[in-house]
FIVEX-503534 format. One record per residue (C-alpha): x negated, y negated, z. Coordinates in pm, whole numbers, padded with zeros to 5 digits, always signed. Layout:
N
XYZ
...
// end
This chain:
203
+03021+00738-01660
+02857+00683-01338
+02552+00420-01373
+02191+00658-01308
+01965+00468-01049
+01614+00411-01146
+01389+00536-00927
+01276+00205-00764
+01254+00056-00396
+01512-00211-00295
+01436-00582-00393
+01396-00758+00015
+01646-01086-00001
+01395-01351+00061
+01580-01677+00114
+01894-01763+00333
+02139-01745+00079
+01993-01364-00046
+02030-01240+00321
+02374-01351+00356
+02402-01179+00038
+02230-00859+00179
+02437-00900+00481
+02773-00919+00248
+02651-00593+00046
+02605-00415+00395
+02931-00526+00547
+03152-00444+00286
+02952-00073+00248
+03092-00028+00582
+03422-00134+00537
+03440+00090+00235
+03280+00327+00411
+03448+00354+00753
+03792+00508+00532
+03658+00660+00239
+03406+00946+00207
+03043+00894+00062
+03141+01070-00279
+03419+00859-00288
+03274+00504-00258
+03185+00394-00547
+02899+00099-00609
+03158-00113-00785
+03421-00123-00499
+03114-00250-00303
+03014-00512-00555
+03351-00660-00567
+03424-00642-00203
+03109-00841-00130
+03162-01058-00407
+02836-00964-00617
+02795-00896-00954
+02706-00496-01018
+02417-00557-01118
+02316-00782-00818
+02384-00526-00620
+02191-00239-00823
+01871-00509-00766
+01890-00476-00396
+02035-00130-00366
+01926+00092-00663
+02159+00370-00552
+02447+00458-00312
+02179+00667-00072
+01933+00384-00063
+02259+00161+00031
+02403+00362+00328
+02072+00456+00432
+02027+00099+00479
+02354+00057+00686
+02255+00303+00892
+01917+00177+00990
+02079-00181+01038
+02350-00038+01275
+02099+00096+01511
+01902-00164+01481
+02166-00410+01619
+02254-00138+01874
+01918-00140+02042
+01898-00564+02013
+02246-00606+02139
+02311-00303+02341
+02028-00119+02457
+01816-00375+02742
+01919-00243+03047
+01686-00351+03341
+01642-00146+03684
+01767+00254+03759
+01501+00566+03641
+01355+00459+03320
+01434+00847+03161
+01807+00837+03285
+01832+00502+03128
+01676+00653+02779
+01980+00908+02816
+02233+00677+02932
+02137+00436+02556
+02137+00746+02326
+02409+00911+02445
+02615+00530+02435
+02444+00519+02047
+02594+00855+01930
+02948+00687+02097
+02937+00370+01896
+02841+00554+01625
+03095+00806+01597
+03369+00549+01648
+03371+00533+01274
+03325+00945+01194
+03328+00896+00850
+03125+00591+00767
+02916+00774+01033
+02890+01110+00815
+02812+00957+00520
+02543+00740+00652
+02326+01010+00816
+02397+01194+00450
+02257+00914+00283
+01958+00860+00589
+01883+01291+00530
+01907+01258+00145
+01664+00942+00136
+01394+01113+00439
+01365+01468+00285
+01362+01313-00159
+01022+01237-00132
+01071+01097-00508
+01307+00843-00343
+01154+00495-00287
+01208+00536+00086
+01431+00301+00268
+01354+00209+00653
+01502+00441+00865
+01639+00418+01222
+01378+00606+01384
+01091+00330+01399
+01387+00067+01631
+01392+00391+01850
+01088+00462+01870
+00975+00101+02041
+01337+00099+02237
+01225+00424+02456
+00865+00297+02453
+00936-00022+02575
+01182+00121+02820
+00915+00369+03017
+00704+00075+03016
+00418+00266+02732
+00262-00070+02622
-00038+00176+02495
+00094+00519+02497
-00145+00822+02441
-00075+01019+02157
+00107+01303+02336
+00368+01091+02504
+00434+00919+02128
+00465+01297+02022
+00728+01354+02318
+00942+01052+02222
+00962+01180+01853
+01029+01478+01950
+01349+01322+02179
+01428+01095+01848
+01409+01454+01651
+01592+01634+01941
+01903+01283+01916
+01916+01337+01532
+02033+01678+01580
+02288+01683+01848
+02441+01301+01652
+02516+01577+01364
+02619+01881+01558
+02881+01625+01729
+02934+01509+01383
+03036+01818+01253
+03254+01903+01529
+02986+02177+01668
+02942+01992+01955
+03176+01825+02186
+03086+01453+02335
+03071+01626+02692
+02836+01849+02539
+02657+01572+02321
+02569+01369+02674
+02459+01695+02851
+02207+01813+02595
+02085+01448+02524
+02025+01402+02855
+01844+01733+02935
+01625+01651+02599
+01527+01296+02770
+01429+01486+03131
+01275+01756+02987
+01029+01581+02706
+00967+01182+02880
+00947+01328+03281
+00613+01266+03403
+00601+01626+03590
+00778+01756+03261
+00593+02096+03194
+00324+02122+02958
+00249+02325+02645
// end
């Protein structure tokens, strides 16, 4: 019988040896994840791929949502450290250009991809879910800090949610096949004109 997770936020590793723990748990959710479906993971797999007992992994990760969730945010988190300072060219097209190459690392792996966002959707919208950080905060300060908004007003923080709102929707369209990659960069693209131009019109 599947094992019910309490309704509790994940324990934070806080010494060296617990993050390389926390980094084991995440990697091998991945792994797992990348050729299996989200139903079809199951929480031991992970344990013994990562080399944790079950209930080690239960501490940090109290269910299989708060888990990918927590892949999810870490992928895009190394995406914008690792991948996303690019200096010089029109600070919008260069907003574009990063989203557009996010969506493309992140569909390299469709189905570790699917069932993350599941798990990211499932966590955001349970409000009786201890929430789990989600990917949205790492892009938030990425587009910031690439228009150069050291102290944005509020309606240029509303614009770049709304172009974080406007990514999360076109990464699942092209996730579900609705949308084709040529498609994915075009509307991305028009999203980042349209809502971060300077002379973009207003409501």
């Amino acid at each position: 019988m599947p094992r019910l997770a309490e309704a509790r936020k994940p324990a934070e590793p806080a010494s060296e040896r617990q993050v390389e723990r926390w980094d084991r748990i995440l990697g091998a959710a991945a792994e797992l994840g990348a050729d299996t479906g989200f139903e079809q993971v199951q929480m031991q797999e992970i344990a013994r791929a990562s080399d944790v007992a079950l209930g080690t992994l239960y501490r940090y990760f109290p269910s299989k949502v708060q888990l990918f969730a927590t892949v999810f945010a870490a992928r895009v988190a190394r995406f914008v450290e690792e991948e996303w300072p690019v200096e010089g060219g029109d600070a919008v097209e260069v907003v574009g250009e990063r989203l557009v190459a996010l969506n493309r690392r992140l569909m390299e792996q469709p189905v570790l991809c699917g069932s993350m966002v599941r798990a990211t959707a499932t966590n955001y919208a349970d409000r009786s879910e201890p929430q789990v950080p989600v990917p949205d905060s790492h892009l938030y300060d990425a587009v910031l800090r690439t228009l150069g908004e050291d102290d944005p007003c509020q309606e240029r923080v509303t614009a770049v949610r709304m172009l974080v709102y406007s990514w999360w929707g076109v990464l699942f369209s092209e996730l579900s096949g609705r949308t084709t990659p040529s498609e994915a960069r075009y509307e991305i693209g028009l999203a980042a004109r349209r809502l971060l131009a300077r002379d973009a019109p207003r409501g």
